[in-house]
C-alpha positions, -999 to 999 in steps of 0.1 A, spaced: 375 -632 249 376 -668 260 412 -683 260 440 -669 276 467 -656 258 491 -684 261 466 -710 250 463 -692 219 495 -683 208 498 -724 216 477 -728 192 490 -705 167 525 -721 171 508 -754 160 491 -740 127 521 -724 119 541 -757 117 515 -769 101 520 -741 75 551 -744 69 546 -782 64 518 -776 36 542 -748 21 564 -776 16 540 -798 -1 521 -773 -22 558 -756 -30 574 -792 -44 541 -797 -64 541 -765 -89 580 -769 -93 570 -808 -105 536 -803 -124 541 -790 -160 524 -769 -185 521 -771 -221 506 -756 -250 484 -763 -278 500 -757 -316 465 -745 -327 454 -735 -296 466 -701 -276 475 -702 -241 489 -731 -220 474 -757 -205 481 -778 -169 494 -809 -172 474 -843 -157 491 -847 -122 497 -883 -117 521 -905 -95 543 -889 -70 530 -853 -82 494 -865 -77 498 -876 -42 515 -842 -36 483 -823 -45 459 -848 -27 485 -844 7 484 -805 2 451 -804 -1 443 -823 28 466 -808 47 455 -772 38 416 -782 44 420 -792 82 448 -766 86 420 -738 73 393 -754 96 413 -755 125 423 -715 117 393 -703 108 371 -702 146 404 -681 162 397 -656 124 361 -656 134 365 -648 171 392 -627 170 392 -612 139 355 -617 125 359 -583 105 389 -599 85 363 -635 80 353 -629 43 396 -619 35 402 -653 49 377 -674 31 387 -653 1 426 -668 -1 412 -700 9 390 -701 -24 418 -690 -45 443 -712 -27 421 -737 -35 412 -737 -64 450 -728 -82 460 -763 -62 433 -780 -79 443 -762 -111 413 -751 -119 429 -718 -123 442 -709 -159 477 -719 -167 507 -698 -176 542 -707 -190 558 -713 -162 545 -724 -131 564 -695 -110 538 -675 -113 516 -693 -99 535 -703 -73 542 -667 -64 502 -660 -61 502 -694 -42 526 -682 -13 506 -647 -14 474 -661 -5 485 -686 19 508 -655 33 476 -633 39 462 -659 57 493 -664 79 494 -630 85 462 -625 97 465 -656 122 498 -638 138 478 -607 145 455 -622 170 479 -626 200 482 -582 204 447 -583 191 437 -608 223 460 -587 246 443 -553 237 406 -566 245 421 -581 272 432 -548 286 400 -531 277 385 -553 299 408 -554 333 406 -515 324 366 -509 328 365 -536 354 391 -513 367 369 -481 359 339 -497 374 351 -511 406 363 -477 415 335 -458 405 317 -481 426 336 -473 455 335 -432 449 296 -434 442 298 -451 482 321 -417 493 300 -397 478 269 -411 497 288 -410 526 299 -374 522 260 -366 519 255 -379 551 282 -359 565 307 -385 570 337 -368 557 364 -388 573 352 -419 560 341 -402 527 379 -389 523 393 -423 526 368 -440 506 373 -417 475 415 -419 480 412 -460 478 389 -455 448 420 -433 436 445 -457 440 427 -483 425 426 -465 391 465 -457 393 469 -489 403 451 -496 367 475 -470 348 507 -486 359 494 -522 350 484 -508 320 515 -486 312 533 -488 278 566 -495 296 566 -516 327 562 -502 360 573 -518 392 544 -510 414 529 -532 446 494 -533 450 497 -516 490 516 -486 475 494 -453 482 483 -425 461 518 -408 461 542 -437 456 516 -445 422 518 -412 410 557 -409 416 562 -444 397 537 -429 368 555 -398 364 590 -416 366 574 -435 335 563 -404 319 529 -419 321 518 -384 335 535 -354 338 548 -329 366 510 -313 370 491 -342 371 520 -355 395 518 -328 421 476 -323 418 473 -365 427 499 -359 457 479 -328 467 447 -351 469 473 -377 486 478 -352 516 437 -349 517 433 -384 518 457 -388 547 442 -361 564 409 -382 566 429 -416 575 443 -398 607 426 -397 640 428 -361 640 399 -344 666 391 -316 642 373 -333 610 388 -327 575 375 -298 559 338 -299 538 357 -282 511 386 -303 511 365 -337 511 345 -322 484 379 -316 461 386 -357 467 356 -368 456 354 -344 424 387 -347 414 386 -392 417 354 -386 392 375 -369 371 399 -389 370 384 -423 366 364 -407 335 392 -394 317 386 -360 320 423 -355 342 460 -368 329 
């Protein structure tokens, strides 16, 4: 995903005036163009556009060809499984303008099918800002994932080599960075800051029912560890505790915890 979200929903504010501009046109030119019928012939004809009416189409259609060009890279981008649906209404929207589609008595009908293709299409175009925002989550999510689980694979080097203090803290800022990651992420917002530790994030998260009461009192558990190896203390954390921290972070930065 390229553009932010702003520059697209920008852009999607300009097709839809746009839109509603060709609406307009296409709308003024099926209540003015007639049909008629043959008295030997069944079924009903268009009648020739011409004058006012005919500048109407050749506006629309105008109008509706750079409007679908300009729409249909953010469809292809954004929503390239829904492509072939979007070129589909623009065929049919197409061709009824032209009236190369077959006539009825009354030109409501057509109308009707008009405004359900061009609808479609509009629809489809309002969809991409919370499609955009969703990838755009994914993303700041695994980044997320992987800059943690970058930090734990370090603590858990370190804890091979028997540095457990440094191990411990290592493993708890790996922790906090993946909280961090829930709260940004969080269906309601959370007001977090990006120095609070392992307990204030899990308090915030359970406050937002993000997690509940276990999850809430295991993370400030592995909180107490993590400030165990953070202290000067002379006796080293324990192997066993250390060992927890680091087994615990994995588990939670793959989903296997919460």
């Amino acid at each position: 995903m390229s553009a932010p979200v702003g520059a697209i929903e920008e852009k999607l504010d300009q097709l839809e005036d746009d839109a509603d501009r060709i609406e307009d046109l296409y709308t003024e030119f099926f209540d003015r163009i007639r049909t008629y019928e043959y008295s030997h012939v069944s079924g009903y004809y268009w009648d020739t556009p011409s004058g006012e009416i005919e500048e109407l189409q050749r506006r629309a259609l105008k109008e509706y060809e750079v409007w679908f060009n300009t729409a249909s890279p953010l469809i292809s981008e954004y929503l390239s499984n829904r492509s072939d649906d979007f070129e589909d209404h623009y065929d049919k929207f197409k061709k009824r303008l032209k009236l190369d589609k077959k006539a009825s008595e009354t030109t409501k009908k057509s109308l009707n099918a008009q405004n359900a293709d061009f609808d479609s299409q509009r629809s489809m175009l309002e969809s991409i800002p919370a499609r955009v925002k969703v990838e755009e989550l994914k993303v700041r999510e695994q980044v997320s994932k992987n800059v943690a689980q970058t930090e734990l694979d370090r603590a858990r080097q370190l804890f091979d080599e028997g540095e457990l203090r440094v191990s411990g803290v290592l493993a708890g800022v790996a922790l906090e960075r993946y909280l961090l990651m829930l709260c940004e992420n969080a269906d309601d917002e959370i007001g977090y800051s990006y120095r609070d530790g392992i307990s204030a994030l899990a308090q915030k998260l359970y406050e937002a029912d993000e997690i509940d009461s276990t999850s809430q009192k295991h993370l400030q558990h592995l909180a107490d560890i993590r400030a165990n190896c953070a202290h000067a203390n002379e006796e080293n954390p324990a192997e066993e505790d250390v060992r927890r921290l680091t087994e615990d972070v994995e588990d939670y930065i793959r989903g296997r915890k919460l």
